[in-house]
C-alpha positions as CSV (number, residue, x, y, z in Angstrom):
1,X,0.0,0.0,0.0
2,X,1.2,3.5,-0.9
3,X,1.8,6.1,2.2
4,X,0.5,9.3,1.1
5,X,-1.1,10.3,4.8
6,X,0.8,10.0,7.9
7,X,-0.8,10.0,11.3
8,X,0.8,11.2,14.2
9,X,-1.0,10.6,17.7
10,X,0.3,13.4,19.9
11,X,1.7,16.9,19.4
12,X,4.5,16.9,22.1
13,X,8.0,17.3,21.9
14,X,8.2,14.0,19.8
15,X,5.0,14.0,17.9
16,X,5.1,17.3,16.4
17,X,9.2,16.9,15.3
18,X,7.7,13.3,13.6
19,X,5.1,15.2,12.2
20,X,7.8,17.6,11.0
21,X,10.2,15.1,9.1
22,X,7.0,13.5,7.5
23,X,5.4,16.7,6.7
24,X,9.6,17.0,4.9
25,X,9.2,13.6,3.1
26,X,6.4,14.7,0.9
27,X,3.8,13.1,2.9
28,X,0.2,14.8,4.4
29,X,0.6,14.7,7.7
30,X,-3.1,14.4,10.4
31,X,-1.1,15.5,13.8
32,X,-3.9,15.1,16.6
33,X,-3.7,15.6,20.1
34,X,-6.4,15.7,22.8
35,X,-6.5,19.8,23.2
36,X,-6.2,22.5,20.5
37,X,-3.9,23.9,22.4
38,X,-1.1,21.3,22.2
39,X,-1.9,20.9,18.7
40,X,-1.1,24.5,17.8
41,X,1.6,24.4,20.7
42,X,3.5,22.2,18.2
43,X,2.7,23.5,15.2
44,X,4.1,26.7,16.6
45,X,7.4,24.2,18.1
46,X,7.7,23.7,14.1
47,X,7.6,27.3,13.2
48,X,10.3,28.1,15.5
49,X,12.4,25.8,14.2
50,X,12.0,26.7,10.3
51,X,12.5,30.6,11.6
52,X,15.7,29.6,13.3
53,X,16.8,27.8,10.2
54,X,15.6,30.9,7.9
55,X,17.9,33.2,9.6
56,X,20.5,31.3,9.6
57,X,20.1,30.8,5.7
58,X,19.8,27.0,5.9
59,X,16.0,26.7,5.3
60,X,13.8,28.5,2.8
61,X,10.3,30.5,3.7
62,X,8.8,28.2,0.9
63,X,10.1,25.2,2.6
64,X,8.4,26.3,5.5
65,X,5.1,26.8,3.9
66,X,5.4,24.1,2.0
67,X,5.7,21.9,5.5
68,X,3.0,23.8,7.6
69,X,0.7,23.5,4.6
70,X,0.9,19.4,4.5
71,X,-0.2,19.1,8.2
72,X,-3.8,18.6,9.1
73,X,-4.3,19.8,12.8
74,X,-6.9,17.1,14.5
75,X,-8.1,16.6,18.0
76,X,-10.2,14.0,17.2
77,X,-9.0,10.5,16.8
78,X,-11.7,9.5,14.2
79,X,-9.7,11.4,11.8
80,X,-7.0,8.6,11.7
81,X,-9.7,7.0,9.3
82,X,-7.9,9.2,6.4
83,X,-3.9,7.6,7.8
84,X,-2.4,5.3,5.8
85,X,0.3,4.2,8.4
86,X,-0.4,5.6,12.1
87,X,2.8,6.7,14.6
88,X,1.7,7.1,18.7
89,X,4.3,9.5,20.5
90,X,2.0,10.0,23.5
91,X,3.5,9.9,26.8
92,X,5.6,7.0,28.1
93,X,2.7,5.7,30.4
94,X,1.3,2.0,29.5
95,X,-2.2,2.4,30.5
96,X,-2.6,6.0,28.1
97,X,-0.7,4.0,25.4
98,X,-3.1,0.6,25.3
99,X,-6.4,3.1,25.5
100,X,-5.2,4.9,22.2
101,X,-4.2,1.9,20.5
102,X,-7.5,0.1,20.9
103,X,-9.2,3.1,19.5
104,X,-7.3,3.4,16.6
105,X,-6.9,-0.3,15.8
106,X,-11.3,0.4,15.2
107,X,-10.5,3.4,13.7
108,X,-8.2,3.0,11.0
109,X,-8.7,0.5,7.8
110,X,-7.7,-2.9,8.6
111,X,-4.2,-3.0,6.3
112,X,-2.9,0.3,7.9
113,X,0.4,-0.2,10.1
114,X,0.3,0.6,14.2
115,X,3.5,2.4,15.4
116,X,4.6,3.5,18.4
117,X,7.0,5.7,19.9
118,X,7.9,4.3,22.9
119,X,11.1,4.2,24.4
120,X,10.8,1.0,26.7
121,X,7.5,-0.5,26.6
122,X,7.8,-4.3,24.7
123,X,5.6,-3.6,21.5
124,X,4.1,-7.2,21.7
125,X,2.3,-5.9,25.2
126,X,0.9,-3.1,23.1
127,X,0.1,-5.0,19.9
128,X,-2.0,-7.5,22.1
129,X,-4.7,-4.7,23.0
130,X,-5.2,-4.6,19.1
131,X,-6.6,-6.9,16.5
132,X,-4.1,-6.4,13.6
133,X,-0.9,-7.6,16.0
134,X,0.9,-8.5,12.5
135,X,0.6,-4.6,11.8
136,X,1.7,-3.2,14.9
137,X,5.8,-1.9,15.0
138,X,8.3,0.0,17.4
139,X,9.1,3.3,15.7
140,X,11.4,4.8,18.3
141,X,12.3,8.5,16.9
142,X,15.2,10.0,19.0
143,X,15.0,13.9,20.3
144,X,15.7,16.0,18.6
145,X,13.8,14.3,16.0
146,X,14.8,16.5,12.8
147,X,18.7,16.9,13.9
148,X,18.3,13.1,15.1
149,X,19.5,10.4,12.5
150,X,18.2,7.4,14.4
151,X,15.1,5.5,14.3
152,X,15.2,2.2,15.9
153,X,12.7,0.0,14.4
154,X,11.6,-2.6,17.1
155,X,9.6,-6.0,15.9
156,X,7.0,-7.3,18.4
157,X,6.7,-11.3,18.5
158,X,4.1,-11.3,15.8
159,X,5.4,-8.4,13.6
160,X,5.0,-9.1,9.4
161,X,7.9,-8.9,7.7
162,X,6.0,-7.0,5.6
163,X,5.4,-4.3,8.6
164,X,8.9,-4.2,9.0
165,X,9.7,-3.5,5.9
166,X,7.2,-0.7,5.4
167,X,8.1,0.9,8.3
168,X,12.4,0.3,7.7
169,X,11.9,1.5,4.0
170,X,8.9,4.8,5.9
171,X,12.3,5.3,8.1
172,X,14.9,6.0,4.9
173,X,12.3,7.9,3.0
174,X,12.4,10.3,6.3
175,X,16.3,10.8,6.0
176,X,16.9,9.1,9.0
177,X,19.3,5.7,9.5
178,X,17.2,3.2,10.9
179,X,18.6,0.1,13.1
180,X,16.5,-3.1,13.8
181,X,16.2,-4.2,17.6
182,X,13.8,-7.2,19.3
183,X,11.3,-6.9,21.6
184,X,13.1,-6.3,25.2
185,X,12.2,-3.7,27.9
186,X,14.4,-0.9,26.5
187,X,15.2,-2.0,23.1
188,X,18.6,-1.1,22.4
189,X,19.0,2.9,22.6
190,X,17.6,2.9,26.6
191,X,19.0,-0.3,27.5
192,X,22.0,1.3,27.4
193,X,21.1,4.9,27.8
194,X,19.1,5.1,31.1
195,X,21.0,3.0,33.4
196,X,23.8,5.4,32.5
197,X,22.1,8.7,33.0
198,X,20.6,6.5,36.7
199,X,23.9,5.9,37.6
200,X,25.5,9.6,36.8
201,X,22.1,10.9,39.3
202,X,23.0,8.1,41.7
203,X,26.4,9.9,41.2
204,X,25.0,13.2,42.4
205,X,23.1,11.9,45.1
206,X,26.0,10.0,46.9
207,X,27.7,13.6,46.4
208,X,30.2,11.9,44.0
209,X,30.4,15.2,42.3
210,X,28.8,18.4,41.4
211,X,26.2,18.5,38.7
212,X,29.0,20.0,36.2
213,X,31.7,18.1,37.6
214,X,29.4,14.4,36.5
215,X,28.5,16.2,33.4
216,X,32.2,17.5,32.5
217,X,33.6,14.3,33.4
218,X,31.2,12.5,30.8
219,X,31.8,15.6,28.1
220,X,35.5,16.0,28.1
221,X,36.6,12.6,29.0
222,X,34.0,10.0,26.9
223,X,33.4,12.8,24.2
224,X,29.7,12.8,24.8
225,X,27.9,15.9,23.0
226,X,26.5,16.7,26.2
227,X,26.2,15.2,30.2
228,X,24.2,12.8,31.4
229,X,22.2,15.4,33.3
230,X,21.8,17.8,31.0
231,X,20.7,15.1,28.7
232,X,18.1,13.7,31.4
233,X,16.5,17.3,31.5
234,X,16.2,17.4,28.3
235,X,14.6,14.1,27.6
236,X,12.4,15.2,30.7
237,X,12.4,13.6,34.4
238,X,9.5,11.9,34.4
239,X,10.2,10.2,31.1
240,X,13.7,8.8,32.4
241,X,11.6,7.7,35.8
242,X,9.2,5.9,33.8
243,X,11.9,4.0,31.1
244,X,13.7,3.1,34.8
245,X,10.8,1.7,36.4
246,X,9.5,-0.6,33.0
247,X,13.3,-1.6,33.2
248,X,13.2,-2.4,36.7
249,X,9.7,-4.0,36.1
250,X,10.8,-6.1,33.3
251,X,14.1,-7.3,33.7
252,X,13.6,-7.9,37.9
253,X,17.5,-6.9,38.0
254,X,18.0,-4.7,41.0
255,X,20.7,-2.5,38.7
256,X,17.8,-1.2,36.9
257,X,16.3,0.2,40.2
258,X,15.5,4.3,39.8
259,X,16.9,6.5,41.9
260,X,15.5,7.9,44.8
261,X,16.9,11.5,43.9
262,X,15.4,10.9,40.4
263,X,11.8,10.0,42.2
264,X,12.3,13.1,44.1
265,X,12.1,15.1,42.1
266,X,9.7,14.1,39.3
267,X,7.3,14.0,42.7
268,X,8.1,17.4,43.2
269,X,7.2,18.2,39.7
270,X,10.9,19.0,38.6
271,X,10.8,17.3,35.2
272,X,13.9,19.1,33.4
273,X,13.6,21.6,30.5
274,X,9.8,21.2,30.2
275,X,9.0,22.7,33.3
276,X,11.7,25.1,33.8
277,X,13.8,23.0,36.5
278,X,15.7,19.8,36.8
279,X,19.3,19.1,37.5
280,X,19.5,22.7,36.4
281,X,17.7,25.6,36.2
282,X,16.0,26.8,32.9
């Protein structure tokens, strides 16, 4: 089946930069979210970034109409019905995930392909709330997702190989590299990630060192673009805290166990960039 509309379930920080590089590809783009408000919160996150790129003289004004004009602004899921391949980038809770998933596995024609954007959760947990299992793929955009190369394309248990390659060939056609990983808590990119970024907070709450002294160390001495921190705030608190606990959840390995420091302060509603404080102060 030819992709000519894209569907992109949420307008966050994820949705709306996969809406972006879609909208890019050539492709109409339905981005829907619950409110108006988040939906023209990330069309205006894609504004920013075409104005940024206009005065800098790498993008174009006509690129930027060209990209704002493809995307359909929804807050109704029914209009999925007009999607020929659906991507969730809701938040990274379980419960919100399976509730969209089972409405748009009704809504949606029975051949179109089920993504989602989750960082940890196994995508045969989420395929099983639908009735098109074979259909249903990990498409795991990393953030910044127009600077970003990487998609990681995850197979549940009963993935097609025809799903996969759909969604592998969707991944190239975006101008991203994409890399194939099975179905564990984690995948491969936050397997590896979080427990590092946990450790470097575990770090900073057995007063190790300093938040710049943990984040210089990781800079300047493993060449990391930026610190584990920094990089926690920016993926958001509460999103690390919930990758940590489906870790910790589905591997039973105490090294997996979240922070108490990172608990802290996601209870106290310090979730990094997003809210204006996390390890630092924004």
């Amino acid at each position: 089946m030819e992709i000519k509309t894209f569907g992109v379930v949420g307008a966050g920080q994820m949705g709306c930069g996969i809406a972006q590089v879609a909208a890019q590809s050539g492709l109409n783009v339905i981005m829907n979210d619950i409110k108006d408000e988040f939906v023209q919160r990330g069309l205006s996150t894609i504004t920013k970034f075409f104005d940024k790129g206009i005065q800098k003289g790498k993008l174009t004004e006509a690129q930027k109409s060209d990209v704002l004009g493809r995307i359909q602004p929804s807050t109704s899921l029914d209009d999925m019905a007009g999607a020929d391949f659906v991507v969730e980038a809701a938040v990274e809770r379980e419960d919100l995930k399976f509730e969209i998933f089972r409405k748009i596995d009704k809504i949606c024609r029975p051949e179109v392909i089920l993504s989602t954007n989750t960082s940890s959760i196994p995508i045969g947990r989420i395929a099983s709330q639908t009735s098109r299992p074979a259909q249903v793929i990990g498409m795991h955009f990393m953030n910044p997702v127009p600077l970003m190369k990487l998609v990681e394309v995850i197979r549940g248990i009963a993935t097609s190989e025809e799903t996969f390659k759909t969604t592998w060939d969707l991944s190239v056609k975006f101008g991203k590299t994409p890399a194939e990983a099975n179905d564990y808590p984690g995948f491969i990119a936050n397997r590896i990630l979080l427990p590092m970024i946990n450790e470097a907070i575990f770090a900073l709450y057995h007063g190790v060192g300093t938040r710049e002294a943990i984040d210089t160390v990781m800079q300047l001495g493993m060449n990391h673009p930026m610190g584990p921190l920094t990089l926690a705030d920016l993926i958001g608190l509460d999103t690390c805290l919930a990758i940590m606990e489906t870790l910790y959840e589905g591997f039973k390995d105490s090294k997996y166990r979240p922070c108490p420091l990172l608990r802290k302060y996601v209870e106290a509603g310090w979730l990094g960039r997003k809210t204006g404080k996390g390890f630092y102060e924004y």
